[in-house]
Each structure stands twice: as C-alpha cells, then as structure tokens.
N, C-alpha and C positions, 0 to 999 in steps of 0.2 A: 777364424780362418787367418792363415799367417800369408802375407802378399810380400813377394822378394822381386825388388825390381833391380834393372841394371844387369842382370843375371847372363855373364859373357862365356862364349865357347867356341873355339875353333869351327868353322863353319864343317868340316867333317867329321864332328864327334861323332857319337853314337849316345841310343836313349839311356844305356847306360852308366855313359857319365855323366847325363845330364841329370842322372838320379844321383849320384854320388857327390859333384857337386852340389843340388841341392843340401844333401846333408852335409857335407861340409859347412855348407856355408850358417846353414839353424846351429853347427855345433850337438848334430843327434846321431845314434847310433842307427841303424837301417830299419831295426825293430820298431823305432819310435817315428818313423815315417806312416802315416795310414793308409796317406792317396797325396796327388798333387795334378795339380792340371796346367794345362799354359795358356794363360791370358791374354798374351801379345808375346810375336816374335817378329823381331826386325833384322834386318841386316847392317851391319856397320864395315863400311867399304873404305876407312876413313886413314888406314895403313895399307892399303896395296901393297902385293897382292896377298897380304895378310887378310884374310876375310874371315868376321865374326858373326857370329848370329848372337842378339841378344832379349832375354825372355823377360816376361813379368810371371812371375810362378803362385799359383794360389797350393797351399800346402796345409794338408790336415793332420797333426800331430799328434803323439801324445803328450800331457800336459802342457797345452797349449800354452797358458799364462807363464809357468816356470823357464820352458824356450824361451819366451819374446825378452823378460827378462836377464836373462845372461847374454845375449847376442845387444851388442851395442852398435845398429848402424841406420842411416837416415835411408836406406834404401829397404830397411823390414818392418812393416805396420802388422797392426791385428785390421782386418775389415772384412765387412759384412757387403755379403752379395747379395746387388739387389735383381730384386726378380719383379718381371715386367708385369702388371696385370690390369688386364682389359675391366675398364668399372662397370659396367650394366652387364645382364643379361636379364632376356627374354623369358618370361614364364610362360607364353605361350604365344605361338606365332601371329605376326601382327596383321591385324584389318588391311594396312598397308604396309606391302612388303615394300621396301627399299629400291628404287632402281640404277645400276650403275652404267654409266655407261663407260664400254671400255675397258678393256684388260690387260694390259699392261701395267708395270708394277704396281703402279696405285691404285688403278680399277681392280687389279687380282687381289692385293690385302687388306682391301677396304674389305672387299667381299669375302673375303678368308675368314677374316675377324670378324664378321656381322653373322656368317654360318654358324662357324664354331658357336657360338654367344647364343643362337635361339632366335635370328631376327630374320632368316629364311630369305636373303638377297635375291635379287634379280641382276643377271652380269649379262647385255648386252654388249655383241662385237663384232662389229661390221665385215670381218674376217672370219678366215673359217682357223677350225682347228688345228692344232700344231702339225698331225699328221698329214693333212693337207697343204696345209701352207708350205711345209717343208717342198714338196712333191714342187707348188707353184714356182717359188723361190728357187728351185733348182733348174727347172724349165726357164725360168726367165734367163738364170746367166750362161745358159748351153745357147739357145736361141732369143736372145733380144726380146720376146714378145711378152708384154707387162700386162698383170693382172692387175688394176687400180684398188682391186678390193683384199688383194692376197696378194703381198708381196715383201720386202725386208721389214717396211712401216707398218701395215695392218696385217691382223691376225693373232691370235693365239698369243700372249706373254709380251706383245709390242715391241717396239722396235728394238729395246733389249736383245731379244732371244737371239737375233742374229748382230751379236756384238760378240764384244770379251767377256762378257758378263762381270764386268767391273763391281766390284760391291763396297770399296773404299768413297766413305764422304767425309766432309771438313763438317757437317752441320753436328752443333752440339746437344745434346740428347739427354739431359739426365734422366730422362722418365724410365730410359730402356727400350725405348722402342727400337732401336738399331739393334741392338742386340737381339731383340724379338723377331727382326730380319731374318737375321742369321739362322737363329736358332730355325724355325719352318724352312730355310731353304734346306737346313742339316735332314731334319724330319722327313722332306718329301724329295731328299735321295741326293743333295749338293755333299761333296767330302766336307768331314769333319774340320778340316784346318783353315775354313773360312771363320773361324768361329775366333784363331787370334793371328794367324798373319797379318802383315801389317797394311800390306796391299793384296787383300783376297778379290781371288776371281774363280768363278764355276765355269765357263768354257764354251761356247757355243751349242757343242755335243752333246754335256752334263745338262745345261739348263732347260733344253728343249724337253727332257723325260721329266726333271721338277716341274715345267709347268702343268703339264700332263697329269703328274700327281696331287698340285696342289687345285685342279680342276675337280677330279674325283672326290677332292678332301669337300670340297664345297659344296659337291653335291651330296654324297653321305652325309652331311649337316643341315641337309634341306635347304640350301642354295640350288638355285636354277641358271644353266648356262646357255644363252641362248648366240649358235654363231650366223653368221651372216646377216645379221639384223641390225643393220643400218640406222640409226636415229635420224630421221629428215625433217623433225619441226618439232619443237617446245610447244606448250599446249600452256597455253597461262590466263588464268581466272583473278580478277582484280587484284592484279599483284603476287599471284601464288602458283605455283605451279601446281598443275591439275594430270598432266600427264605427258606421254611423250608418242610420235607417229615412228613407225616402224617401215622403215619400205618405201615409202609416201602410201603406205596404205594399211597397215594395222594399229589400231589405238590401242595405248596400254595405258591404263589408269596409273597415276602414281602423285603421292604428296612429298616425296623425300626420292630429290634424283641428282649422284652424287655428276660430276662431270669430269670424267679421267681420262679424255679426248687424245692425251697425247702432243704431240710438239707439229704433227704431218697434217692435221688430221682439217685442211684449211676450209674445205665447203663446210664443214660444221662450223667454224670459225665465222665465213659468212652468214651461214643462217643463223648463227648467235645475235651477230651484229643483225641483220633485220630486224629479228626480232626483240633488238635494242637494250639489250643485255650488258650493263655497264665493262669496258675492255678499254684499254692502253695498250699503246705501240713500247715497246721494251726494245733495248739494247741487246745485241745477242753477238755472236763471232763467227767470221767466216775465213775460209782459207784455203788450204789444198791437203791432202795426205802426203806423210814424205815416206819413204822407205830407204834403209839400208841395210846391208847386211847384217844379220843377228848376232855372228861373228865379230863383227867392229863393235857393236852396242857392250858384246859380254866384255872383251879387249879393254874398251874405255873405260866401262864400269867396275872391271872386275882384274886389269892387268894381269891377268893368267887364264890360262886353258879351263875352260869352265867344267866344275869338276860335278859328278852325279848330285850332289848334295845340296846343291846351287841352283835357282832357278833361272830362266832365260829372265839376261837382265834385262831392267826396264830405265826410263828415264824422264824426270821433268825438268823442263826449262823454261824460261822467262826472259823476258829483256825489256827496255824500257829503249826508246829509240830515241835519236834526233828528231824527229820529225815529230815527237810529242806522242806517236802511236805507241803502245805495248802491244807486243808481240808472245805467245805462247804454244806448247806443245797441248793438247787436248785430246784423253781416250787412246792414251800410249798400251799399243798391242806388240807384246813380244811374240817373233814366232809367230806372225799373224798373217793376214792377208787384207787387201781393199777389195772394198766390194759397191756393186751398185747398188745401190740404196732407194733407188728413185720408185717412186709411189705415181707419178702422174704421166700421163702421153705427152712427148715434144719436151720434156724435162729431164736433169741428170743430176743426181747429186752422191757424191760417196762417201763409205765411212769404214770402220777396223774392223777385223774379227779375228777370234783367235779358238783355234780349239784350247782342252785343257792343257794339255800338253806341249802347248806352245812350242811345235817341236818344228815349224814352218822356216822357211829360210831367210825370208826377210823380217825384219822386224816395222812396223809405220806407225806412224802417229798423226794426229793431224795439228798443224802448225799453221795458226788463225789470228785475227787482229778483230778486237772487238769494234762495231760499228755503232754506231747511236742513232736515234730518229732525226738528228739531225742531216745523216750520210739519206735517207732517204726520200729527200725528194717531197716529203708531204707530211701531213700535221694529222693522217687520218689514222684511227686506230690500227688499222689493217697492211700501211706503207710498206712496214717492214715486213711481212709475208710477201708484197709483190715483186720486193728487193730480192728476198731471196727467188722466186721465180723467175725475175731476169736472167740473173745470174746462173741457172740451173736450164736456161732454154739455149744460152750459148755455149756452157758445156755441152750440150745434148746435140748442136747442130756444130760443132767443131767438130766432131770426130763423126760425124753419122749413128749417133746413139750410142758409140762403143764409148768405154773411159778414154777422157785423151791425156796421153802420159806423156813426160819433159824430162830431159838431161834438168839437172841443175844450172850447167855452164850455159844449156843453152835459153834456161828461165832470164837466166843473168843479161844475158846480150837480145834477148825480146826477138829467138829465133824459133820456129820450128823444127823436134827434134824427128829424124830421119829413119836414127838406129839407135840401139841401147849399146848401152860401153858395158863396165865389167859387174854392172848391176841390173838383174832382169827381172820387170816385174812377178810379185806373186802378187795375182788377183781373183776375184770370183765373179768372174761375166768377161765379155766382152773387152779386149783395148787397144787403141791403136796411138803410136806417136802423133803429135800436134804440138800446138803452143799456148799450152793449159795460160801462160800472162795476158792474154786476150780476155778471158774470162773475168779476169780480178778487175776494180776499181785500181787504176795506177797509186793510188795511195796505201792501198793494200796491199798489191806486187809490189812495191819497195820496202815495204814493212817486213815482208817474207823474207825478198831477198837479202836485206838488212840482217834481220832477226837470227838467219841460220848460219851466217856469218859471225855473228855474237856466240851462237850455240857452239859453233865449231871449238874456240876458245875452252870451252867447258868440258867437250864430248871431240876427240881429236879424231877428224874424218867428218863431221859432220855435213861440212861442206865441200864432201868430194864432189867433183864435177859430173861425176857418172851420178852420184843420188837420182833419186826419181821422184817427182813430183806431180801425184796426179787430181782432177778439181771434177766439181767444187765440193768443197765440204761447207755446208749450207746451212744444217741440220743440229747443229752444235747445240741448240738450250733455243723453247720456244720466242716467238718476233711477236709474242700477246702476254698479256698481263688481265688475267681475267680478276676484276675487283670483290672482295667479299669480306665478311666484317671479320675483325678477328678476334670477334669474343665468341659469336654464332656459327663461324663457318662459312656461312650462307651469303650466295652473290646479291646482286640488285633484287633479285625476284625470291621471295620466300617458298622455302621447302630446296633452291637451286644449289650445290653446293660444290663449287670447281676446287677442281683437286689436280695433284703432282703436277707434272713437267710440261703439258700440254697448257695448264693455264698458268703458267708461268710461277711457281711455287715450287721445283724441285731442278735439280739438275744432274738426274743420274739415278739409276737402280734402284739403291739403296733409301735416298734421299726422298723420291717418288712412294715408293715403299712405305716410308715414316708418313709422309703423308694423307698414304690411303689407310691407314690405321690412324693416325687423326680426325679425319673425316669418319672414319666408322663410329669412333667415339662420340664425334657432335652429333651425327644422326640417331644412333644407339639411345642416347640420351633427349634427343627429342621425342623418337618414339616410346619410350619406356615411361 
C-alpha cells in the first residue's frame, strides 16, 4: 500500500480531482489506479480565505514497487495497515459471565468486545434505554422535572449520547484500538467520514440510533442488557469480589465486574468508598459555557462566507494567565446548543450538544480553569465531588433551577444581566438571566474573565460584550481517580476492574471507548 501524505486541494474540489491528483502525484495513468481511500483529512486555514483541505491517501496500484520507485518524495512511503485484533476468544460460554457495570462508552465496548469474542457479558445500567431516556430527557428541558435515574447523565450510551458526540482524542494508541472505535461506530450506522477527519463527530441525532444498534449487536452475541438496574453494594469475599446487589435487593453472582460508572455517577462513588475500595481526589476543570454567533466563529476561522464544502468552524484555545491559572476552551460545539445536564435534585450543571449538522445558530464551548485537591477544602478522597456539588447547588438556586445566563460585559463588572443584546441564547431546557460570577470561585471568574480577553486576541469577537456565558460546567473529566494495577487491570479488590472516565482513566468518547476494550481484554484473559 502506497501512503501520500501532505495531499492539498482547494477546500471546494470535487472527488474528482482528488482522484486525478492522486495520480498526478504517483506519476500513473488512471488505469494503474486500483482503489485509494482517505486516511486523514484536515483543514489548513493558514492563508485566509484561501482554505485547503489536506489528506493522507492510502492508494492501491498497479506495480506497486516500480511507482514507489520513480516518484522521489518524503511524503510517499509503501506501509502496511495495521488491523486491530481482540487476543482471546471463548470456546464456550463462561461459568462466570463477566459483569459490567454501566454503558457508556466504556461499559458499551467493553461489552461489545467481550459478546463478539464468545464471553456472553452482562451490561448493567441503572438507566433505561435510549428510547426512553430520550422521552425523559426531553420532558426534563420543556418542564424542569428531573429523573435522577434517566436524564443527560444516566441511561443508555452515557452521558455521551446527549453531547457532540466528539470522537477526537490526543491518547496514543498503536495497538488500534482507536481505530477499532471508529470502525463499530461506522458498522452500527455512524457516517463513514469519522473514520479520517480530523476532528470526527457523529451528532447527538446519529449516535443515539448506534447505540441502539451496538445494544442488539451484544445481544445477538449472547450478551445480556439489563436497564434500570442499579448496582447498590459490591459483595466481597476475602479480598475478591464475589458479586454485586441490584436494586438494594437482587444478588447477582459475579468474579469479573468491570466498573464503567462514569464521571456523575457519585452515590456509587460513595458506596465504593464505604466499602473502602482504594480512590484519590484528582484534579478536574470547571467553568461556564460561552456562546457566540456561528457566523463570527466561521468569519474568524474561515475569513469568508462559509462555503457548502466547509464545515461549521470550530475552535481551540488556551492561555496561560497572570495569576499562574490556565485557562481553556473544552467540548467545542459548532452549531450547538447548552443544555442541562444535571442528574441530581437542588443541582445545576451544563454542557454542549450539537446535532450532526451543526446547522444550530450559536456555536459554545465551555471555557474552564483546572482546579486541584488543593482548591478543595479537604484531603478526603471524595472533596472534589462535593466541590463540584457546591458549585452546581448555586447554579441551581440562582436562577430557580432554570440555566442562569450572563452578558459578558456584565460577567466583567460582577452585575446581573437583565436583557440579552445582539446574541440570544440557543439552549435545551429552561434559562433565565442572573449573574452566572456568583457561581464561580473568584479565582476562577477572573481566570475566565482574563482568559476570553486573551481568546479574543486570536478569534476577533470573542469578547464581544453581548457573548453569553452560562454555569456551571462542572462535569468536565471525573473529581475520582479509582486505583488499579496496571499490569492486571484490577482495583484493590481482586476480580474489581474500574474503567473509562468515571474512574478517572479516560476523558472523552473515544478515549473511554479504548478503555473498555482494554478492560475487555484483561478480563477475556483472566477468564480464558
């Protein structure tokens, strides 16, 4: 296979030339083309509003060897695709099935991977199923009234599903297992071009039907999905876990129970800690959502009328402050909306979502300052979970449960905003103006306020006065750090095995994802 990277073309070619190029660039005639696919496409914005899209092209030729040689350049190698594969499978279904707990990306591919293979999973999830949940989740943001058990956090595909469905991570992977992401979301019905954009995302819309389908996948493989079924007590025998309680009242036997809880998911969290399950308080980021027009975001990014072929831009930024804090954008949604996020009574917290089409009018992101177990107050494994509860009970009683949303200007001068200027929220639930800097730790509100002031610098508008800024975003990457060996897997307690984002080991989708296919492997491998 011939790999052409660097591979540039006006951002409105067509596939056309992007086959014609190809062969230009091997030096072959069209005949001697076989096939070619696209491995990565990025955008290069770096001539405004000259805009490029540029590929890495895998390309199957004829005489491959005679190509590679007569084409002289450091951007065309010969290489070998590697292909992802799961080591164990089951010859026949185990004494002890597997239990997961949790589905969300890592409890769903843990258990995807463990079906497929022969090792017949068990996926408990204290939620109900997507088609429900959706129903709950839609009732909550028309009328305020919160299902603790069904809501943006639990149920069906975790608190993903009601995101952007971001599938872009920084963790490096040679195994393939990112790839192996991809590929099953492709399978059970995500578009194909998450497979090499550079920042893929499947949509709110799109992903709620994949998870649906990667449920069936699990069960046709003799996986069992069991929803509304609560884990309320670990079950542990000298050191080993022996099984787990259901409800507070069904016992289900089990020697292999992975833990893919999630980032929300805090009464499990305490009942971990009772029953003294080694955890650390971690560092995590907290902030507000900002929104601006989508219109300003493409302008900035893209200094021209954004043309069909161009997707709603997006944007990351960073800043490093005075005051020794860093400051960052987190879970930038083009063409998105904020929404409520909140999972518990008397508490508020928000986060992005965007359908695929990112065709929405504002764009947000959330723009947060990382805190450390030192910002909170106490030395106990659990601080930082009650940090962020503070924080999410005076959101929640600022506005009378609705979002409470901020001018910029008037973030800036620690006023309550009245009216909206030339920017109106898009959200999904409830929102009323307040004075979302009440919310924040003062070290935090000036980090923000600081921060978008730098942004603007970069992204012209960013610190328009009218922007909107609404809290808390809370929820950013778990406030636990669940301990486990990293040659086993396995927590304090033998057979326990904490996984993705929730015990503090992933941060995102994708990354979650790799995860639960990690864990599938260490348990695969114990039971096999």
């Amino acid at each position: 296979m011939i790999q052409i990277s660097q591979l540039k073309l006006p951002c409105t070619h067509t596939q056309q030339e992007l086959r014609e190029k190809i062969e230009r660039t091997l030096r072959i005639r069209p005949e001697e083309l076989i096939e070619y696919s696209i491995e990565k496409q990025s955008i290069d914005a770096r001539k405004k509003p000259q805009i490029f899209y540029v590929y890495t092209i895998h390309a199957s030729v004829l005489q491959e060897k005679k190509v590679f040689k007569k084409v002289h350049s450091k951007n065309i190698t010969i290489v070998e695709k590697k292909v992802y594969q799961f080591p164990f499978h089951a010859e026949s279904t185990p004494a002890d099935r597997p239990v997961i707990i949790g589905s969300g990306p890592a409890g769903l591919f843990c258990a995807y991977m463990l079906a497929e293979h022969g090792f017949a999973p068990i996926l408990l999830e204290r939620g109900k199923a997507i088609e429900e949940r959706k129903k709950d989740v839609d009732s909550f943001w028309e009328t305020g009234k919160l299902n603790p058990e069904s809501n943006v956090q639990f149920g069906e595909g975790g608190a993903g599903t009601f995101s952007d469905g971001k599938l872009n991570t920084l963790v490096k992977d040679p195994s393939g297992r990112n790839r192996k992401v991809l590929e099953i979301f492709v399978k059970e019905g995500a578009p194909e071009e998450i497979l090499y954009v550079n920042k893929p995302h499947i949509g709110t819309d799109l992903l709620m039907n994949v998870v649906k389908n990667m449920r069936k996948t699990i069960q046709s493989n003799g996986g069992e999905v069991r929803f509304e079924s609560k884990v309320t007590e670990l079950c542990i025998t000298d050191g080993q876990i022996c099984g787990v309680v259901i409800n507070k009242e069904q016992f289900l036997p089990a020697k292999s129970v992975i833990l893919a809880i999630g980032h929300s998911a805090r009464d499990t969290f305490e009942m971990l800690w009772e029953k003294q399950i080694c955890m650390e308080a971690k560092s995590f980021a907290v902030g507000v959502r900002v929104e601006h027009p989508q219109k300003l975001i493409n302008y900035a990014q893209y200094q021209m009328k954004l043309p069909k072929t161009l997707p709603a831009a997006s944007y990351k930024v960073t800043a490093q402050l005075s005051n020794g804090r860093g400051v960052y954008s987190f879970c930038m949604c083009p063409g998105g909306y904020v929404v409520n996020a909140s999972s518990e009574e008397g508490r508020l917290a928000v986060n992005g979502m965007s359908y695929h089409s990112r065709a929405g009018e504002n764009a947000n992101s959330a723009i947060i300052v990382t805190v450390t177990p030192k910002d909170y107050g106490s030395d106990h494994p659990l601080a930082g979970m009650e940090f962020q509860r503070k924080l999410e009970e005076k959101a929640f009683h600022l506005a009378q449960g609705k979002i409470p949303v901020q001018r910029y200007e008037d973030f800036c001068k620690n006023r309550a905003t009245d009216s909206f200027g030339t920017v109106h929220p898009s959200m999904k639930g409830n929102y009323a103006p307040a004075n979302v800097r009440e919310i924040l730790p003062e070290i935090v509100a000036a980090s923000i306020e600081e921060g978008i002031r730098c942004f603007d610098q970069k992204l012209q508008g960013f610190a328009d006065p009218d922007a909107l800024l609404s809290g808390v975003e809370s929820r950013t990457s778990s406030p636990v750090r669940i301990s486990r060996d990293p040659s086993t897997m396995e927590g304090s307690v033998k057979g326990l095995y904490p996984c993705g984002e929730g015990a503090g080991y992933a941060g995102g989708i994708t990354s979650a994802a790799m995860d639960g296919i990690r864990m599938a492997e260490a348990v695969a491998g114990q039971l096999r």
